[in-house]
PAKOL-490185 format. One record per residue (C-alpha): residue in one letter; residue number from 0; y, x, z; chain. Coordinates in pm, 1 decimal. Example, Ala and Ser with C-alpha at 12.3 -4.5 7.8 and 13.67 -1.06 7.14 Angstrom:
BEGIN
{residuo->A; num->0; c2->-450.0; c1->1230.0; c3->780.0; cadena->A}
{residuo->S; num->1; c2->-106.0; c1->1367.0; c3->714.0; cadena->A}
//
This chain:
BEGIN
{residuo->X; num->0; c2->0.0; c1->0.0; c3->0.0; cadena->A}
{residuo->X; num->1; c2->231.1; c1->269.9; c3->60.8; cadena->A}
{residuo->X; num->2; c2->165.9; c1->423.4; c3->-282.5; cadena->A}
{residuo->X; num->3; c2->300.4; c1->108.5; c3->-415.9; cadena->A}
{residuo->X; num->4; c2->574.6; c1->88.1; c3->-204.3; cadena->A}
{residuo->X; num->5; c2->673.6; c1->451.2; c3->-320.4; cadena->A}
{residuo->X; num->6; c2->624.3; c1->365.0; c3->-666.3; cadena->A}
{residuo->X; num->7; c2->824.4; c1->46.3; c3->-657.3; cadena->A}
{residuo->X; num->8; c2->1120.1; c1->261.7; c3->-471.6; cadena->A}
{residuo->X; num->9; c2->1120.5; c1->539.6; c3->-739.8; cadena->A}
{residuo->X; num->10; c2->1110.6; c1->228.2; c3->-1032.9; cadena->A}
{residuo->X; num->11; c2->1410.2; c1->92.3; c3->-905.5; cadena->A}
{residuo->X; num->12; c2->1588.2; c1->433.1; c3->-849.9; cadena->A}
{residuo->X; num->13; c2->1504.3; c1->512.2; c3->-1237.9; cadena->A}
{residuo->X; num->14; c2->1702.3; c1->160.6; c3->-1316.5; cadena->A}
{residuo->X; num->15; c2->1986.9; c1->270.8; c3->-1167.9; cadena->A}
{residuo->X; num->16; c2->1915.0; c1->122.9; c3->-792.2; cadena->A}
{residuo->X; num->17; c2->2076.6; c1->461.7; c3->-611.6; cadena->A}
{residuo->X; num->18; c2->2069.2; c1->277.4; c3->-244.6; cadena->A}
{residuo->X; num->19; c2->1702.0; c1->166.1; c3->-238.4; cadena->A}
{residuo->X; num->20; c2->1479.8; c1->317.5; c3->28.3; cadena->A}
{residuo->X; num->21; c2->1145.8; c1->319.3; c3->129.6; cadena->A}
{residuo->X; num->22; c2->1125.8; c1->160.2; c3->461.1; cadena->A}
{residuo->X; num->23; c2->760.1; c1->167.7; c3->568.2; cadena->A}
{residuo->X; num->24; c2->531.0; c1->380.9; c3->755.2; cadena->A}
{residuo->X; num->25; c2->554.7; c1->743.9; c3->685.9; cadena->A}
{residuo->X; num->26; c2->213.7; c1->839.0; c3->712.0; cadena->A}
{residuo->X; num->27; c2->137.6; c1->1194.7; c3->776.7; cadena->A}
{residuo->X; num->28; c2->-45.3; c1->1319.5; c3->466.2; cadena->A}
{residuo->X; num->29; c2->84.4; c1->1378.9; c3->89.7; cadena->A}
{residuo->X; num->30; c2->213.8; c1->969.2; c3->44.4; cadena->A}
{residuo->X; num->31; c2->409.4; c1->1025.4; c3->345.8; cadena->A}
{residuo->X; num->32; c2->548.1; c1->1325.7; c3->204.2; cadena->A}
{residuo->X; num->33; c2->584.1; c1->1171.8; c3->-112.0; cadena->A}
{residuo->X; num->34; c2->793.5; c1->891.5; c3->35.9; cadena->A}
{residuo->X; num->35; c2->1016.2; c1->1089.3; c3->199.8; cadena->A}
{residuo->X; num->36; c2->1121.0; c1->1287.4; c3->-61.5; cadena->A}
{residuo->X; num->37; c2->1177.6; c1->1008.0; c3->-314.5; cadena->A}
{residuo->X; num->38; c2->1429.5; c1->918.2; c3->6.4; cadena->A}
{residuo->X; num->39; c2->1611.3; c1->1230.3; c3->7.0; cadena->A}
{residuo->X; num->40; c2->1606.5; c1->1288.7; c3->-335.1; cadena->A}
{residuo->X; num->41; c2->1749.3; c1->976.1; c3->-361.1; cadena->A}
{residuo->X; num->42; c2->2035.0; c1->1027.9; c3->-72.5; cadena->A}
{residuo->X; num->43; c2->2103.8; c1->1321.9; c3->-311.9; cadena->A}
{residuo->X; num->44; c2->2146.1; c1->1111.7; c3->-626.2; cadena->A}
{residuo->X; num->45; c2->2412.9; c1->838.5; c3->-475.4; cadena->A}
{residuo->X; num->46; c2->2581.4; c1->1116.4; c3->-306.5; cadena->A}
{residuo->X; num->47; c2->2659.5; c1->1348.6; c3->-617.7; cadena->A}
{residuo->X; num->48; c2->2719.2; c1->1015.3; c3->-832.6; cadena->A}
{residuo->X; num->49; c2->3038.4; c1->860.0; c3->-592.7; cadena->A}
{residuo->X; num->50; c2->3120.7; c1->1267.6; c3->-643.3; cadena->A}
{residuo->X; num->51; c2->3095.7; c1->1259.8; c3->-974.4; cadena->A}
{residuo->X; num->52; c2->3249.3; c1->889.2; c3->-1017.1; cadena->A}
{residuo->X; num->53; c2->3598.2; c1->1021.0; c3->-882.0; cadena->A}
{residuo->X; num->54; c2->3603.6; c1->1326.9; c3->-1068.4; cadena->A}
{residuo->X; num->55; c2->3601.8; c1->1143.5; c3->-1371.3; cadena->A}
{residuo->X; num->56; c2->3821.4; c1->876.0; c3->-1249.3; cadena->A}
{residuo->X; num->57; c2->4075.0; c1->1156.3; c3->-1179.8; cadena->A}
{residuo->X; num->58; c2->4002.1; c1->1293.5; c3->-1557.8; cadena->A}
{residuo->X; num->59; c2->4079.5; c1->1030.3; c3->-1732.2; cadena->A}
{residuo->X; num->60; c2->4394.2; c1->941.2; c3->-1544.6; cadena->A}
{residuo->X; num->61; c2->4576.6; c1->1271.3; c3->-1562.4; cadena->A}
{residuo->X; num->62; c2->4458.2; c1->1445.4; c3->-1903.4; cadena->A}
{residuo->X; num->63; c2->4732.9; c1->1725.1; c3->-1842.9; cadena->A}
{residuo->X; num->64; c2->4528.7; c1->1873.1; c3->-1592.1; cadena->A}
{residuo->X; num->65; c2->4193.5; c1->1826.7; c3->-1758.7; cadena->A}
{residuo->X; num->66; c2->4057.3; c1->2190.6; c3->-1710.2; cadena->A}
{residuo->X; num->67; c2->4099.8; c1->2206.4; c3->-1380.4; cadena->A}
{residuo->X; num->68; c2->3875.5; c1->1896.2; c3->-1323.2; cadena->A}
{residuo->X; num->69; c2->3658.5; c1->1991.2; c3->-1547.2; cadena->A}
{residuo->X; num->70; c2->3587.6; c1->2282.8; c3->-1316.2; cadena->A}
{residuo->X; num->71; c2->3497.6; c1->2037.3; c3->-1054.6; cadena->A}
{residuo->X; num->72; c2->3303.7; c1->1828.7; c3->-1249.7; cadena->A}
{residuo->X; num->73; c2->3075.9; c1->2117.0; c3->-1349.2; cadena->A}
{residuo->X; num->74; c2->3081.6; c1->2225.1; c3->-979.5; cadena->A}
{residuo->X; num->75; c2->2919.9; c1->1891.2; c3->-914.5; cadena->A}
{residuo->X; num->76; c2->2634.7; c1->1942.5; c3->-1165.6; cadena->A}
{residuo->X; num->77; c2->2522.4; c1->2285.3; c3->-1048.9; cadena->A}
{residuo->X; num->78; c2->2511.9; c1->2089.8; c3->-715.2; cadena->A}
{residuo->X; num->79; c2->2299.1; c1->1811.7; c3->-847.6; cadena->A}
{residuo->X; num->80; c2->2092.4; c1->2067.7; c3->-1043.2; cadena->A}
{residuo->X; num->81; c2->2007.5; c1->2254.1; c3->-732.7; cadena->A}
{residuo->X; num->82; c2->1981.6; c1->1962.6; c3->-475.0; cadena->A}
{residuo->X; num->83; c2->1729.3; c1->1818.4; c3->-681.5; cadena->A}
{residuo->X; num->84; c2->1522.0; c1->2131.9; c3->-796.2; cadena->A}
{residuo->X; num->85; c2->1354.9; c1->2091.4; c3->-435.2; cadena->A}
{residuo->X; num->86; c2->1249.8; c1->1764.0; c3->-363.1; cadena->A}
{residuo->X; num->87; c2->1148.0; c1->1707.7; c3->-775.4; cadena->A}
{residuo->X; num->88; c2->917.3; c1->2005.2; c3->-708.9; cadena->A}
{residuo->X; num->89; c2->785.0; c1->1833.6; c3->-352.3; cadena->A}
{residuo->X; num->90; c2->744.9; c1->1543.5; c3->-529.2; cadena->A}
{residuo->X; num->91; c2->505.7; c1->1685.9; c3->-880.2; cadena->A}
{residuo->X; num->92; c2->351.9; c1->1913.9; c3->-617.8; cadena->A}
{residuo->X; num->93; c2->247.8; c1->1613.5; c3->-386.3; cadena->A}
{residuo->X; num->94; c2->134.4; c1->1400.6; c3->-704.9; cadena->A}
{residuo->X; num->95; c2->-73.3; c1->1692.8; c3->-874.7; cadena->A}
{residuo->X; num->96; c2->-278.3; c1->1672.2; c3->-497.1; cadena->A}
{residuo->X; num->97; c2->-310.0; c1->1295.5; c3->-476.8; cadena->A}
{residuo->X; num->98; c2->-491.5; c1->1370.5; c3->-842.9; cadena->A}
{residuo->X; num->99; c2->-735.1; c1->1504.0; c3->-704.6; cadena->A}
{residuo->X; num->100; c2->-858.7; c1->1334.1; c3->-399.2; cadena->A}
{residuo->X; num->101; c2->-1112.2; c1->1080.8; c3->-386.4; cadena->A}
{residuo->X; num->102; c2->-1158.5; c1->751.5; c3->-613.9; cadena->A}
{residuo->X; num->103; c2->-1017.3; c1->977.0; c3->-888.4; cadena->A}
{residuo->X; num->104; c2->-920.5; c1->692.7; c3->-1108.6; cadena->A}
{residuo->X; num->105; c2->-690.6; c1->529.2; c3->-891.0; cadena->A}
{residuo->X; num->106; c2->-494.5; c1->832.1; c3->-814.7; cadena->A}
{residuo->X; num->107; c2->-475.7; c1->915.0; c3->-1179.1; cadena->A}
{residuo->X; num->108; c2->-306.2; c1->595.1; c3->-1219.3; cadena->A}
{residuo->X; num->109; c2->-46.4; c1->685.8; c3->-945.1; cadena->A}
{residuo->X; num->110; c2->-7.9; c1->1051.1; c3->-1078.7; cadena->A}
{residuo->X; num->111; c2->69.6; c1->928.5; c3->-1379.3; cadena->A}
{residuo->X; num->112; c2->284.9; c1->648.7; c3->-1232.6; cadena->A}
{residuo->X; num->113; c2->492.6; c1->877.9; c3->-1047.8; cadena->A}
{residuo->X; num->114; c2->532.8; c1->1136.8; c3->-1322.6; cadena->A}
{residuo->X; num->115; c2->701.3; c1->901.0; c3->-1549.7; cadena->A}
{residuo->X; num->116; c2->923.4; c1->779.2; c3->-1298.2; cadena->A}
{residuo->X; num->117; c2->1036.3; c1->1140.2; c3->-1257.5; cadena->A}
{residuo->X; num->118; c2->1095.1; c1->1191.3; c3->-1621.6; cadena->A}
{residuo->X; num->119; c2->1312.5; c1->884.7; c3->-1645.9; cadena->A}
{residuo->X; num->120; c2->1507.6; c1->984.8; c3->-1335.2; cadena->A}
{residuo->X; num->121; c2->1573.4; c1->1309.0; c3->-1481.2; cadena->A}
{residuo->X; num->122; c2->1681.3; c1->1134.8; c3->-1838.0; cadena->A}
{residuo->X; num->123; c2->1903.0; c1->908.8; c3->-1668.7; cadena->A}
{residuo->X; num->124; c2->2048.7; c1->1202.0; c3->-1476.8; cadena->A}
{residuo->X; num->125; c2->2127.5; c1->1360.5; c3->-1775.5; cadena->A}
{residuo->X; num->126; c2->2312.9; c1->1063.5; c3->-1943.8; cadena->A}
{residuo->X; num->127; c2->2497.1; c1->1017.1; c3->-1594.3; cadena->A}
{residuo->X; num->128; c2->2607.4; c1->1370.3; c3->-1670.0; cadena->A}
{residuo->X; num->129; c2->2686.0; c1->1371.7; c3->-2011.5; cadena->A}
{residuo->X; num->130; c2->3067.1; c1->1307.8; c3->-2029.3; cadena->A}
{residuo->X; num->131; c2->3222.7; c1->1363.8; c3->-2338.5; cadena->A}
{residuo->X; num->132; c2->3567.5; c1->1491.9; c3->-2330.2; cadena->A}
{residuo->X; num->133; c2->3696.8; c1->1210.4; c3->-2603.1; cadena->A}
{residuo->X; num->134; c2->3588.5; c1->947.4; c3->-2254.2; cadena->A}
{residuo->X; num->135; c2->3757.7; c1->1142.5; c3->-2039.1; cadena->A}
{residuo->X; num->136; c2->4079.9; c1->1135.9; c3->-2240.3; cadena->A}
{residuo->X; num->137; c2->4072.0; c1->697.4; c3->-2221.8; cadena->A}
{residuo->X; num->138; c2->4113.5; c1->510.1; c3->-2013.8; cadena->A}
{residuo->X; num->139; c2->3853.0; c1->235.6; c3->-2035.9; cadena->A}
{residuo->X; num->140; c2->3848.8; c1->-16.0; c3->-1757.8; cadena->A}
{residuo->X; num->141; c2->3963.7; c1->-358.5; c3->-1860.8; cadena->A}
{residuo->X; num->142; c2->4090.4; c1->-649.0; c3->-1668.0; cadena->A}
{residuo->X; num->143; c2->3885.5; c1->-873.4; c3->-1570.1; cadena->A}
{residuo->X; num->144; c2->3827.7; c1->-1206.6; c3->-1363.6; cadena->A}
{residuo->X; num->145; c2->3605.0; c1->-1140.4; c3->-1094.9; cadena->A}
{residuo->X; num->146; c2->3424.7; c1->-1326.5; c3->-852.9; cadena->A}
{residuo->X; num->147; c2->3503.9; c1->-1060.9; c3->-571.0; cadena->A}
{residuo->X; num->148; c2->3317.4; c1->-1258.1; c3->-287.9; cadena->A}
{residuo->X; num->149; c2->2996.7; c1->-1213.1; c3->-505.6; cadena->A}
{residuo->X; num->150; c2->3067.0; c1->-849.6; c3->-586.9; cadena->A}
{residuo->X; num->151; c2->3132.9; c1->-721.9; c3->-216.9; cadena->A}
{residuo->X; num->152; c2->2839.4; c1->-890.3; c3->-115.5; cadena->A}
{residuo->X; num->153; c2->2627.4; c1->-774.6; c3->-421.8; cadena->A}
{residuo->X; num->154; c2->2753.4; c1->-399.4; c3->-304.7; cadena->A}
{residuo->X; num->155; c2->2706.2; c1->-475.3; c3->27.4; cadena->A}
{residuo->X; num->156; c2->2320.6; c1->-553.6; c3->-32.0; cadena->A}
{residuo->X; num->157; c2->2254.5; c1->-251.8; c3->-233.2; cadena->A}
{residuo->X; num->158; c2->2390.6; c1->-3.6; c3->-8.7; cadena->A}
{residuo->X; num->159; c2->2188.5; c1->-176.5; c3->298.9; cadena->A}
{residuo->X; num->160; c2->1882.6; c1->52.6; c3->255.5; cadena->A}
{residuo->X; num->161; c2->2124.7; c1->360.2; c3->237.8; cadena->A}
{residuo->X; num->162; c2->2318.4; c1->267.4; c3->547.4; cadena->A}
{residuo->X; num->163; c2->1992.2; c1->239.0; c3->721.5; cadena->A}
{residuo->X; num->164; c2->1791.0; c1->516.6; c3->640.1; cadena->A}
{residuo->X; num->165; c2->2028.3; c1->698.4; c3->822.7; cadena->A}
{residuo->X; num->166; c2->2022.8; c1->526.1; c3->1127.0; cadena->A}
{residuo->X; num->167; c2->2336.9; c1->328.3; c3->1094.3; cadena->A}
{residuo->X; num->168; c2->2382.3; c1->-69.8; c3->1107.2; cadena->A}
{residuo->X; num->169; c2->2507.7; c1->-288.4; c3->876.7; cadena->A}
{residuo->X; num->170; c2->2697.8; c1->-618.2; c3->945.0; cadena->A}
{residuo->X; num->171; c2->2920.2; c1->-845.9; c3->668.2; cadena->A}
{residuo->X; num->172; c2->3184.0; c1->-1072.9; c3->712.8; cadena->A}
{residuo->X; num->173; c2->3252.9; c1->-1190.4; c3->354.8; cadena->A}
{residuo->X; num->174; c2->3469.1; c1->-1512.5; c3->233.1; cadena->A}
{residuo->X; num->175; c2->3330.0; c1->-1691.5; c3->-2.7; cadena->A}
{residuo->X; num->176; c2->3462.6; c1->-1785.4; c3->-369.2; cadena->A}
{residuo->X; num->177; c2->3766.1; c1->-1532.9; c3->-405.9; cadena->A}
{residuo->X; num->178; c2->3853.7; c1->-1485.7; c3->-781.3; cadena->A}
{residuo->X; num->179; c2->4120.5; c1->-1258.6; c3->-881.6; cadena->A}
{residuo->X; num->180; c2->4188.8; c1->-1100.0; c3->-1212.7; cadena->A}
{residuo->X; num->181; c2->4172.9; c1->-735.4; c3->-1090.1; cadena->A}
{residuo->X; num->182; c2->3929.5; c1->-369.9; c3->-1262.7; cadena->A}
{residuo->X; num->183; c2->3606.3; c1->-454.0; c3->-1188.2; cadena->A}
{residuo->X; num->184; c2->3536.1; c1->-88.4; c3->-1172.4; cadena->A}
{residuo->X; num->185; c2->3833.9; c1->-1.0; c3->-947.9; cadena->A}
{residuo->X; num->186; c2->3652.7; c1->-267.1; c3->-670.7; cadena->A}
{residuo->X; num->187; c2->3325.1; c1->-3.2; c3->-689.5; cadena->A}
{residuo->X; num->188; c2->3535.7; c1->299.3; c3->-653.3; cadena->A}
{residuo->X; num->189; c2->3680.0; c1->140.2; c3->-354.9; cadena->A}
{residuo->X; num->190; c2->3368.9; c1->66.5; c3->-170.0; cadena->A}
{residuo->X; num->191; c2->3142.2; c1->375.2; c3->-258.5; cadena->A}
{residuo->X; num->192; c2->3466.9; c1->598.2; c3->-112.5; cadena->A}
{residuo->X; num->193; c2->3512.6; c1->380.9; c3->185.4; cadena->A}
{residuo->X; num->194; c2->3103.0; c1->344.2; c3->249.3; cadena->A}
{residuo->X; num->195; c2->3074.1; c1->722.7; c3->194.1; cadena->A}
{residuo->X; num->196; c2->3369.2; c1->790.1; c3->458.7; cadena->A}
{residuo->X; num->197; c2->3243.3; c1->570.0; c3->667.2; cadena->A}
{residuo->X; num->198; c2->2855.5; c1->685.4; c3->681.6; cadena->A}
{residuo->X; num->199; c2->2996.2; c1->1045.5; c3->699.3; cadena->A}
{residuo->X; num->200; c2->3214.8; c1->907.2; c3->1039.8; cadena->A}
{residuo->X; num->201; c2->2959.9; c1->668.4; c3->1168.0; cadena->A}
{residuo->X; num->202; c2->2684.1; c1->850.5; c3->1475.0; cadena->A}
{residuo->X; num->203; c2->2325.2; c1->742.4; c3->1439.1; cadena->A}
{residuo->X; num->204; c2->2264.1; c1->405.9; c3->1595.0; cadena->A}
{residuo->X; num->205; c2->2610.5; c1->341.9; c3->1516.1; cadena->A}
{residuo->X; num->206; c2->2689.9; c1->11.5; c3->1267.8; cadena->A}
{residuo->X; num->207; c2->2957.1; c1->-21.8; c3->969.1; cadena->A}
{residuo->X; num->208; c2->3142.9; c1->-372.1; c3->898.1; cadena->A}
{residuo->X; num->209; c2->3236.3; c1->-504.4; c3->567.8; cadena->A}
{residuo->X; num->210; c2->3491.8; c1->-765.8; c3->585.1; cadena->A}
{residuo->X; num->211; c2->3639.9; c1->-989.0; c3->269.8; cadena->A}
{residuo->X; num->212; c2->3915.8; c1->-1240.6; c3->360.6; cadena->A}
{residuo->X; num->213; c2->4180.5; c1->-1411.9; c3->92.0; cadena->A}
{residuo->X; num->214; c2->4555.6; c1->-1309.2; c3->208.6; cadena->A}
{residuo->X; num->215; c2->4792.1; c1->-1521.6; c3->-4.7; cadena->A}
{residuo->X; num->216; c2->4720.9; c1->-1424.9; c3->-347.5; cadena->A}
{residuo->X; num->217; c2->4555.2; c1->-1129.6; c3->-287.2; cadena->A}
{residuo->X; num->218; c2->4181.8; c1->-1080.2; c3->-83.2; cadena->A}
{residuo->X; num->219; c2->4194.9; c1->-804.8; c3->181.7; cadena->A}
{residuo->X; num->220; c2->3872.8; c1->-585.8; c3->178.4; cadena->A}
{residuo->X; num->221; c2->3820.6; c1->-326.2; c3->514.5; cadena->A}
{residuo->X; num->222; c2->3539.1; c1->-134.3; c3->610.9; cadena->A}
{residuo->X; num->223; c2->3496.6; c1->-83.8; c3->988.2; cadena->A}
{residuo->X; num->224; c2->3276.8; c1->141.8; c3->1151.8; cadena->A}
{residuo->X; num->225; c2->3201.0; c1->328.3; c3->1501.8; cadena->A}
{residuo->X; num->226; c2->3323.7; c1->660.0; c3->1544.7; cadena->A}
{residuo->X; num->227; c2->3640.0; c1->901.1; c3->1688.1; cadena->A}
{residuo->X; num->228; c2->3944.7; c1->749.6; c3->1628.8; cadena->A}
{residuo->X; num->229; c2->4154.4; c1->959.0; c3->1346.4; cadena->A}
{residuo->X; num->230; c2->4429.2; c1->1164.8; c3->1539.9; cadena->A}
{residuo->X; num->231; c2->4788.7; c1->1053.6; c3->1468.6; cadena->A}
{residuo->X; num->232; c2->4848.0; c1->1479.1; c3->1305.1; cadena->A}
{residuo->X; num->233; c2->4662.7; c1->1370.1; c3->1022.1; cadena->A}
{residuo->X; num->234; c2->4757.9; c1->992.1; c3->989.7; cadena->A}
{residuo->X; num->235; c2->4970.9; c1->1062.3; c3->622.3; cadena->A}
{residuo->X; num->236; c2->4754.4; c1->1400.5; c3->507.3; cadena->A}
{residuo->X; num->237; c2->4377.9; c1->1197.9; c3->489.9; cadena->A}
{residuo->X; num->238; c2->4487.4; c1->1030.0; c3->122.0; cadena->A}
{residuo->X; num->239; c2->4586.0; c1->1418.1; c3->-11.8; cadena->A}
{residuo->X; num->240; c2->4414.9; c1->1535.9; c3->-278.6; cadena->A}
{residuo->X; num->241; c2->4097.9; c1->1754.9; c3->-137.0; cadena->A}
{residuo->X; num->242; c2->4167.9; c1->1670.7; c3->250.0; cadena->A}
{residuo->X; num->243; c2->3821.5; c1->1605.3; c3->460.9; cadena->A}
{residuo->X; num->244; c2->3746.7; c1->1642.1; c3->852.7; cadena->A}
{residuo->X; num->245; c2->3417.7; c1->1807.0; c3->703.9; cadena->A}
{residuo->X; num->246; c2->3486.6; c1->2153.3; c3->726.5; cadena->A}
{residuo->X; num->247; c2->3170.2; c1->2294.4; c3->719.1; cadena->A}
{residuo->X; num->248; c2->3018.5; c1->2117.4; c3->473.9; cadena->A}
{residuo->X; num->249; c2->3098.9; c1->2127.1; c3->100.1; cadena->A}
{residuo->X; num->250; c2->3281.7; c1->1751.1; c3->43.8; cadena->A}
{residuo->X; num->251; c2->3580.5; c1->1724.0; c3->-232.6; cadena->A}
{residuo->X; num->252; c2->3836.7; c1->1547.1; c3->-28.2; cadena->A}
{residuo->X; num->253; c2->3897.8; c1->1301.4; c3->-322.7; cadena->A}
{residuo->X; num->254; c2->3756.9; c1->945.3; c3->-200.0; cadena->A}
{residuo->X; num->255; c2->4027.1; c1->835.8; c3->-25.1; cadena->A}
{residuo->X; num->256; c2->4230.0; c1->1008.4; c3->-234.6; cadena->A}
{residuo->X; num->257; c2->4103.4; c1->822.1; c3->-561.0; cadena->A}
{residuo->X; num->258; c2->4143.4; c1->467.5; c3->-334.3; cadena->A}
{residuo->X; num->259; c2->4510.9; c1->622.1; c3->-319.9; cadena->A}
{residuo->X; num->260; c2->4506.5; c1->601.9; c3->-695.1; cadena->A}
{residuo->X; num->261; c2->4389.9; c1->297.6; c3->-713.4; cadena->A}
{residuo->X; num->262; c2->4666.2; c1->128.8; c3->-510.6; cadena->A}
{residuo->X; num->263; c2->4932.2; c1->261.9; c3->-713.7; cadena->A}
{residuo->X; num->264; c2->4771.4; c1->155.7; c3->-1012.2; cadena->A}
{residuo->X; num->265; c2->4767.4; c1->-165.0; c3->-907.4; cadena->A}
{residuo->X; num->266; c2->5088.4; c1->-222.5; c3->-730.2; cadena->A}
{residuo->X; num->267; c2->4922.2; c1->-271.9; c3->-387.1; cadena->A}
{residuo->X; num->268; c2->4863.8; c1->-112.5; c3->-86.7; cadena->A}
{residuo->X; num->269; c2->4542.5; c1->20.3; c3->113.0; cadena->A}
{residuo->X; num->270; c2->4572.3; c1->236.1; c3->457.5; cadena->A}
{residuo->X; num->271; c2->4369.2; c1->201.5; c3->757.6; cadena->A}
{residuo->X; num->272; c2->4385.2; c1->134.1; c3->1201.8; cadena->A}
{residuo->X; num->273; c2->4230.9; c1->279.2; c3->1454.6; cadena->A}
{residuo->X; num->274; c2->4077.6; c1->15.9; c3->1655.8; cadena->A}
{residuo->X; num->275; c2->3742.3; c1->31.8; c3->1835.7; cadena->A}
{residuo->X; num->276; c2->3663.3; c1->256.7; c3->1575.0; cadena->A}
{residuo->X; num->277; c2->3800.9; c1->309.1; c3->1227.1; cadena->A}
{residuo->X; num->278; c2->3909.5; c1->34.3; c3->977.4; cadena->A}
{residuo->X; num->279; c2->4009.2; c1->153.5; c3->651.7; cadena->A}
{residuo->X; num->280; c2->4155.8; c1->-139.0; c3->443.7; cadena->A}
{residuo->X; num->281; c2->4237.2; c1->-262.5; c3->61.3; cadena->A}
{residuo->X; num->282; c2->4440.7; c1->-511.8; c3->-34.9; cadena->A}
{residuo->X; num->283; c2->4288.2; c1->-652.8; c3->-426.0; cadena->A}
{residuo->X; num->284; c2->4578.1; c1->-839.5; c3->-576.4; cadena->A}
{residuo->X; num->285; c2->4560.5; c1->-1109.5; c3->-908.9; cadena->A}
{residuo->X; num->286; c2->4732.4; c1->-914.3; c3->-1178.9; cadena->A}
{residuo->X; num->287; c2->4707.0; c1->-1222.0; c3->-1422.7; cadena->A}
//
């Protein structure tokens, strides 16, 4: 059962699913392994993708300083390339023992199972990754009218398994039936930067909100979660370009720099409040 769990998890992933997990019994042998490193492999993926989401949100806003991003951008794929080079090795490793246990035919099947999955992870990788300069240099996103209610919650269900695998709750609070004419893309960037800060901020055992409530003609979207408040030194520096709290680990600094963005292209505001925790806020406006 746990093979087919496993195999079910890595399907998804392949389609594009970056926040499913396996959630079931890590058993101690080579399907336990091989469970837990479709997980991190998988923590990997989303991670480098939000990465890899802003810098090309930041290339195709400011073409003038398109080499300098481009540096980034190829900073994030010798990342990916080498985060992944363990766990894909874990994983073929793992499946070339199954192969050979007992009831040979049934583990065939799985081997097999599990080696196209990898293949089409690694193809879809590489099509993730394969941004032509001519994209960068438009900008794409139209305007759209969007059911946000259904889209927060849609985002909110996808990211569950991700939240949870590392030990974090997750709780919603979403208004129902808010339409606005707003980029439906500039709604995702907004929630992977905020979930990402957020699960960075958040201890183990700790739990992140997502709240959606209409304000006037506009819908206010927050994410809340435990943590240190932020200190008042470095209330106006946290939206600069390359700022993070992580200083030991290698992080950008451009999520809630590219929510930043965001606001300005759309005329609104965003910030956040220290509260219990940390609430950072949107506000989505109708731009019909």
């Amino acid at each position: 059962l746990s093979i087919n769990k496993t195999t079910a998890v890595a399907l998804k992933i392949s389609e594009g699913n970056f926040s499913v997990r396996y959630k079931g019994r890590f058993n101690n042998d080579e399907t336990g392994q091989l469970a837990q490193s479709v997980n991190r492999m998988a923590d990997v993926i989303q991670d480098h993708i939000t990465e890899l989401n802003n810098y090309n949100f930041m290339l195709r806003e400011d073409n003038v300083r398109f080499q300098e991003y481009e540096s980034m951008r190829q900073k994030v794929i010798r990342n990916i390339t080498h985060d992944l080079k363990t766990p894909l090795a874990i994983i073929s490793s793992q499946v070339e023992m199954m192969s050979t246990c007992d009831k040979q035919e049934k583990k065939d099947y799985y081997y097999h199972s599990a080696m196209e999955e990898i293949e089409k992870m690694s193809s879809m990788i590489s099509e993730v990754l394969g941004i032509t300069a001519r994209e960068k240099k438009q900008y794409e996103d139209m305007l759209e009218r969007v059911n946000i209610s259904d889209k927060i919650t849609l985002l909110c269900e996808r990211c569950a398994d991700y939240a949870e695998a590392k030990g974090i709750n997750v709780k919603t609070d979403i208004e129902k039936h808010i339409v606005l004419s707003t980029f439906d893309k500039h709604i995702e960037y907004v929630f992977y930067n905020y979930l990402s800060n957020a699960v960075c901020h958040t201890p183990p055992g700790g739990t992140i909100l997502f709240s959606l409530h209409a304000q006037d003609n506009a819908a206010r979207f927050s994410v809340w979660n435990e943590g240190k408040p932020i200190d008042d030194e470095i209330r106006d520096v946290i939206w600069n370009e390359g700022f993070s709290t992580k200083e030991n680990e290698e992080n950008s600094g451009l999520g809630l720099y590219i929510v930043k963005e965001i606001s300005l292209i759309e005329q609104t505001v965003c910030g956040f409040e220290n509260c219990g925790g940390v609430e950072f806020w949107f506000l989505f406006t109708d731009l019909s």
